[in-house]
C-alpha positions as CSV (number, residue, x, y, z in Angstrom):
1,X,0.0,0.0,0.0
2,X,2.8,2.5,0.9
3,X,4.9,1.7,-2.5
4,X,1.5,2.2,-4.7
5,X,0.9,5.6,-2.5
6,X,4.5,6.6,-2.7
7,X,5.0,5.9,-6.6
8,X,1.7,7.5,-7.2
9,X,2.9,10.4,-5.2
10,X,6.5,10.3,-7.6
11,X,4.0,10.4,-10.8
12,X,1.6,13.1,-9.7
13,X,4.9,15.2,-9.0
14,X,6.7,14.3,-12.1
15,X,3.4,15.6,-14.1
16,X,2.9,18.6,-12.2
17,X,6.8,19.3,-13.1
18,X,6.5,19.0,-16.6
19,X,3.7,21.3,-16.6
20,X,5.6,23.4,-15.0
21,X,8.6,23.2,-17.7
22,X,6.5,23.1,-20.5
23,X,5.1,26.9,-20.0
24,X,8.7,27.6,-20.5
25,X,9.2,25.3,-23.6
26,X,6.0,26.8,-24.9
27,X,7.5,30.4,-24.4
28,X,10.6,29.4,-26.2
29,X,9.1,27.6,-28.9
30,X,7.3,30.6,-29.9
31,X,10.3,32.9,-29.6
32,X,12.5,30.5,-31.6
33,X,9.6,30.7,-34.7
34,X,9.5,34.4,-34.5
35,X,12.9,34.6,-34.7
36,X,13.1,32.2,-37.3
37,X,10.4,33.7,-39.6
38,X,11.7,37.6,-38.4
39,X,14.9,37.6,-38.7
40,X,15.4,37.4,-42.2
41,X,14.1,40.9,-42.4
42,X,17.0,42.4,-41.4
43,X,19.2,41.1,-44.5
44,X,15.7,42.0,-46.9
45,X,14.8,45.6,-45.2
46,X,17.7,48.2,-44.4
47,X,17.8,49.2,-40.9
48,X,17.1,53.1,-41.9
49,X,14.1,51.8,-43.4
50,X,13.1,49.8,-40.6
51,X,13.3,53.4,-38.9
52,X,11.4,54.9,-41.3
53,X,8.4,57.2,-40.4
54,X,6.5,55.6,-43.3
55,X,4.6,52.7,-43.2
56,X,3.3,50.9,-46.8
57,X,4.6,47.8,-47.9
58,X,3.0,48.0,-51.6
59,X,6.0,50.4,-52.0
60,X,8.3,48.3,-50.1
61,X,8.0,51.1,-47.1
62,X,8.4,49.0,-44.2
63,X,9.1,51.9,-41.3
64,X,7.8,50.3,-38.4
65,X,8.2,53.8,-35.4
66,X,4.6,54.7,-36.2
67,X,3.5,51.2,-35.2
68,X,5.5,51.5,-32.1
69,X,4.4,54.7,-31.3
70,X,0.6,53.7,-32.1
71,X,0.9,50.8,-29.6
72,X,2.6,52.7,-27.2
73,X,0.5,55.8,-26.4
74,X,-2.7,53.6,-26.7
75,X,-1.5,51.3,-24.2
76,X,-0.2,54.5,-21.7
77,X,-3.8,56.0,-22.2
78,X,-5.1,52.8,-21.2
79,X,-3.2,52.3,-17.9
80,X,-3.6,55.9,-17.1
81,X,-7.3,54.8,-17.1
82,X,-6.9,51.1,-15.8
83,X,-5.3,51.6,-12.9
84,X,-6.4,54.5,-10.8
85,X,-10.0,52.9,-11.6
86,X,-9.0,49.6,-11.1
87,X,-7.2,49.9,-7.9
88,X,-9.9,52.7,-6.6
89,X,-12.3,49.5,-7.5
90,X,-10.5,47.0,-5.5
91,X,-10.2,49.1,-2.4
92,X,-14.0,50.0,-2.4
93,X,-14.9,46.2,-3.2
94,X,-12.6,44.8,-0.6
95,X,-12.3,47.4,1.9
96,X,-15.3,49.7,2.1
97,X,-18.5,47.6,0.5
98,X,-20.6,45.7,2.4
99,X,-20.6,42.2,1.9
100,X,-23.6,42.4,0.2
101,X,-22.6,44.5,-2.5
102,X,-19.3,42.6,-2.6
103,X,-21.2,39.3,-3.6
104,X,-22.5,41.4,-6.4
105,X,-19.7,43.4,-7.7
106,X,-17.3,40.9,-7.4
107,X,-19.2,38.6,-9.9
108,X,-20.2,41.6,-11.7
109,X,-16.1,42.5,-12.2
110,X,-15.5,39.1,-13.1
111,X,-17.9,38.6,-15.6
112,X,-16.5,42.3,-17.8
113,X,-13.6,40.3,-17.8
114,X,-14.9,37.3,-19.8
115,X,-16.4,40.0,-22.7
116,X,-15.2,39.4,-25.6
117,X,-12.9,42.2,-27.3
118,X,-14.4,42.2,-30.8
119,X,-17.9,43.1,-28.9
120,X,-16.5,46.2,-27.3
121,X,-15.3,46.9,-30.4
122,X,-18.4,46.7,-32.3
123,X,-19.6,48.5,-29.3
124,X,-17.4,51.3,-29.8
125,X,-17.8,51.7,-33.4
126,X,-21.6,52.5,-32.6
127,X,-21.9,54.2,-29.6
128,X,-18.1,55.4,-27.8
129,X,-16.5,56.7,-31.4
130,X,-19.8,58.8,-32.8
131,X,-20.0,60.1,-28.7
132,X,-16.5,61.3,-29.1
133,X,-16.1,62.7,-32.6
134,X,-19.3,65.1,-31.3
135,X,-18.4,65.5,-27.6
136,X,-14.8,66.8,-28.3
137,X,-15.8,68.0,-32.0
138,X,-13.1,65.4,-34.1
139,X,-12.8,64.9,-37.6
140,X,-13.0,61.4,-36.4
141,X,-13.9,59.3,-33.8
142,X,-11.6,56.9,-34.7
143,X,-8.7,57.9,-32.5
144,X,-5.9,56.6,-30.2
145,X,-7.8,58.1,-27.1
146,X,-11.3,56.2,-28.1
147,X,-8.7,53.0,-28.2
148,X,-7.6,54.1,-24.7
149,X,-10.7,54.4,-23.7
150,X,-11.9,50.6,-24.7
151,X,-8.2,49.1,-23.6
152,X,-8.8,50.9,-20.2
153,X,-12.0,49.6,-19.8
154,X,-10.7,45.8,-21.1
155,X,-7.7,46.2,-18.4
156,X,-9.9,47.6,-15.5
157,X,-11.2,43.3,-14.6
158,X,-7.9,42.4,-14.7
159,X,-6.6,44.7,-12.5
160,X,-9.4,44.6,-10.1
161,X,-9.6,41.1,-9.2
162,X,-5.9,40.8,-8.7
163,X,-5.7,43.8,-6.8
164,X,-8.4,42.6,-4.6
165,X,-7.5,39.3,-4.1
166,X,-4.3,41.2,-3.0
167,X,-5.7,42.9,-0.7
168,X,-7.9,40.5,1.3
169,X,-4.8,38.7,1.5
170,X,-3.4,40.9,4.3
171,X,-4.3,40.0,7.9
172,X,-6.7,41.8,9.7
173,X,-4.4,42.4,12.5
174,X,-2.6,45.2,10.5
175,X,-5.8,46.7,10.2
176,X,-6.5,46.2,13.7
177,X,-3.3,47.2,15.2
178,X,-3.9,50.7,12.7
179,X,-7.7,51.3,14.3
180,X,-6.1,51.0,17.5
181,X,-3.0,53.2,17.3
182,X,-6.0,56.0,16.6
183,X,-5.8,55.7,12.5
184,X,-8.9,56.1,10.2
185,X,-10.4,53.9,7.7
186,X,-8.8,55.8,4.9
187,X,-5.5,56.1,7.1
188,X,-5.7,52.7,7.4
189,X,-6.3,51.9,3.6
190,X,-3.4,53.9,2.2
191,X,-0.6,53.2,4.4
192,X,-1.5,50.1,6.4
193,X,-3.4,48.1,3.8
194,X,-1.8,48.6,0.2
195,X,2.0,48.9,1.3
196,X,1.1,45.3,3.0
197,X,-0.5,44.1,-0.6
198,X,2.0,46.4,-2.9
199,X,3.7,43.4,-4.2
200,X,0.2,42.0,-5.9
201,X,-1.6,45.6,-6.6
202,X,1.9,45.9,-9.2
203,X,1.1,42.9,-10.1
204,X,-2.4,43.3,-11.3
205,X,-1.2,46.9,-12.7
206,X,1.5,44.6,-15.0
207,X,-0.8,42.5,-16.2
208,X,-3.6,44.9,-16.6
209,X,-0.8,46.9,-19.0
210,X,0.7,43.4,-20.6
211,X,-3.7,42.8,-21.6
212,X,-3.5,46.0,-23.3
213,X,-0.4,45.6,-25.3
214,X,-1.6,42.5,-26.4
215,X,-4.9,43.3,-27.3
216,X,-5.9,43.4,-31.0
217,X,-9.3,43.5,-32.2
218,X,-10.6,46.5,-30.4
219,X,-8.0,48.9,-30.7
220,X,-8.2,47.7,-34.7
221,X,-12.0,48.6,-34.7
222,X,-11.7,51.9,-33.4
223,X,-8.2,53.2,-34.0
224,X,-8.3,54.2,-37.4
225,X,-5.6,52.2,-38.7
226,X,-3.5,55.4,-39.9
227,X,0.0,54.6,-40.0
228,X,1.1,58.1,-38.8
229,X,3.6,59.0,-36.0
230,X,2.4,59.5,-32.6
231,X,4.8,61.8,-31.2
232,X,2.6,65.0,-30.1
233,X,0.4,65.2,-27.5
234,X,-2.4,65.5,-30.4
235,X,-1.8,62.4,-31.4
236,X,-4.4,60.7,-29.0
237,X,-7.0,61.9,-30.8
238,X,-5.6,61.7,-34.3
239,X,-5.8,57.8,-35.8
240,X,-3.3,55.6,-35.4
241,X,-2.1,52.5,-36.0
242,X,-0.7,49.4,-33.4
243,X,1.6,46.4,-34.1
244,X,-1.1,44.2,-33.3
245,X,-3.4,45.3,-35.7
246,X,-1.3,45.5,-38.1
247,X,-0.7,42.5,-37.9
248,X,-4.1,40.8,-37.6
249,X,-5.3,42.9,-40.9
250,X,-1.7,42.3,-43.2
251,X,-1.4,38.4,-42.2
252,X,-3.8,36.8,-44.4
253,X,-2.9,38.7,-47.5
254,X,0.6,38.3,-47.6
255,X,2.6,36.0,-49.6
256,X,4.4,33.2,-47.5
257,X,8.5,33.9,-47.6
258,X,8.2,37.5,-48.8
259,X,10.0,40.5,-47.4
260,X,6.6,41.8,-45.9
261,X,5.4,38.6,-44.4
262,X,8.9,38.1,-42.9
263,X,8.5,42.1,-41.6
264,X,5.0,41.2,-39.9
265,X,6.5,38.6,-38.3
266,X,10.0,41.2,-37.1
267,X,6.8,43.4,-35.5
268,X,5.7,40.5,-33.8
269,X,9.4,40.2,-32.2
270,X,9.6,43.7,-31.2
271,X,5.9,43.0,-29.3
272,X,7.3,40.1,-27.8
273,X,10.3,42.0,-26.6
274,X,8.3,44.6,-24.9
275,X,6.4,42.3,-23.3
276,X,9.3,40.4,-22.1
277,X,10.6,43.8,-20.8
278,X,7.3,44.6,-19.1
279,X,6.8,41.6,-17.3
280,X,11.1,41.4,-16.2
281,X,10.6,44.8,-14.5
282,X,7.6,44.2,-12.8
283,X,8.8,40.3,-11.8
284,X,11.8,42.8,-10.3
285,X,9.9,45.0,-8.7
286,X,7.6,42.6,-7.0
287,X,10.6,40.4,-5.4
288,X,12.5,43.9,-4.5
289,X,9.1,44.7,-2.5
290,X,9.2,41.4,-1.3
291,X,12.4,40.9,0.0
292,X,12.2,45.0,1.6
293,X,9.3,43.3,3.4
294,X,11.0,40.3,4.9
295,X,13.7,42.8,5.8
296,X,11.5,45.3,7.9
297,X,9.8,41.7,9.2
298,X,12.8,40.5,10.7
């Protein structure tokens, strides 16, 4: 009896191993085929065309900045959005509601999550964009800050129920030992509560941010799709254009082995490189809070 428990134990760990390993394989796998499939673009395309402020590959323009600088001020609109309102959301659902508007926010948070993007897309088409292009008077109401908008309100779940689960992970002691040295509920919330949970509020924030730069349908819905450089603080409400959906809408017309498909796939890198970087600096922040807290612990 104790060699069939002890081997199943062996298997069960073994298993839960590989799983382990092979979220690292996976990773690797797909970094290997973008490199594989990207790489050839930098014999094919100059580098000072890669740099290029024009983007249109029927002329063999392959400048690839205003997709970088599309993705990149849609995605800081976003968090600018997602996290104050996803952290303010967190705090009220964990700290200040009453249970029973916890039970029904919580669910309620959770289930904005599970919408699809290509609904609030459609979504914003009809009602956010033709809102906007009268409410701020735009030629358009296809814009960067309308793509914001939608990627905020895609990142806000995410944020929120990490954040939260965060903070109900602190013991009530600290918030005890607060009330009692005098300290008020908000007193308590700001420098008790989230110092204790700061480690999973960035977190959240990270992967709130890392669902935004990934995201693809919406922000190709209601972005515009210009190709233009977003450099000026105008730009977010001028159309733009992100790596993501560029790559979504060029994919299935391009010929397989060409310079552009091989350039689609060199975007695909660079994404995957600022995700990497994105997720490294918040992994690094989150065991530099961790270990300051152990410190001040012991």
């Amino acid at each position: 009896m104790e060699k069939s428990l002890s081997f199943r134990e062996f298997i069960i760990t073994r298993l839960i191993q590989a799983s382990g390993y092979s979220a690292i394989l996976f990773v690797a796998l797909i970094f290997f085929f973008l490199l594989r499939e990207g790489l050839p673009t930098l014999s094919e395309v100059e580098t000072s065309s890669l740099l290029n402020v024009r983007w249109y590959p029927i002329e063999s323009y392959f400048g690839i900045l205003p997709l970088i600088t599309g993705s990149l001020i849609v995605t800081l609109g976003a968090a600018l959005i997602a996290v104050p309102f996803g952290i303010g959301t967190a705090v009220y659902i964990s700290e200040i509601a009453p249970r029973w508007m916890r039970e029904i926010l919580k669910p309620l948070v959770e289930l904005l999550g599970g919408l699809p993007s290509v609904v609030l897309g459609f979504l914003g088409i009809l009602i956010v964009s033709p809102f906007l292009r009268v409410f701020l008077d735009l030629p358009t109401g296809l814009t960067a800050f309308t793509g914001s908008l939608l990627l905020g309100g895609i990142a806000v779940p995410t944020v929120v129920s990490v954040a939260e689960d965060a903070l109900d992970s602190v013991p009530r002691a600290y918030r005890e030992g607060a009330w009692a040295l005098g300290a008020t509920k908000w007193q308590t919330i700001w420098r008790v509560t989230l110092p204790a949970a700061r480690s999973g509020v960035l977190t959240a924030v990270m992967l709130g941010v890392g669902r935004a730069i990934g995201e693809t349908m919406t922000v190709m819905m209601v972005t515009g799709n210009a190709p233009v450089l977003a450099v000026k603080l105008n730009s977010l409400f001028s159309p733009v254009r992100t790596m993501t959906a560029t790559i979504a809408a060029e994919m299935g017309e391009v010929a397989n082995g060409s310079t552009h498909y091989h350039v689609l796939f060199f975007i695909g890198m660079v994404l995957f490189l600022i995700s990497l970087v994105v997720n490294v600096i918040a992994s690094a922040v989150v065991f530099r809070a961790k270990k300051r807290a152990e410190r001040i612990l012991s």
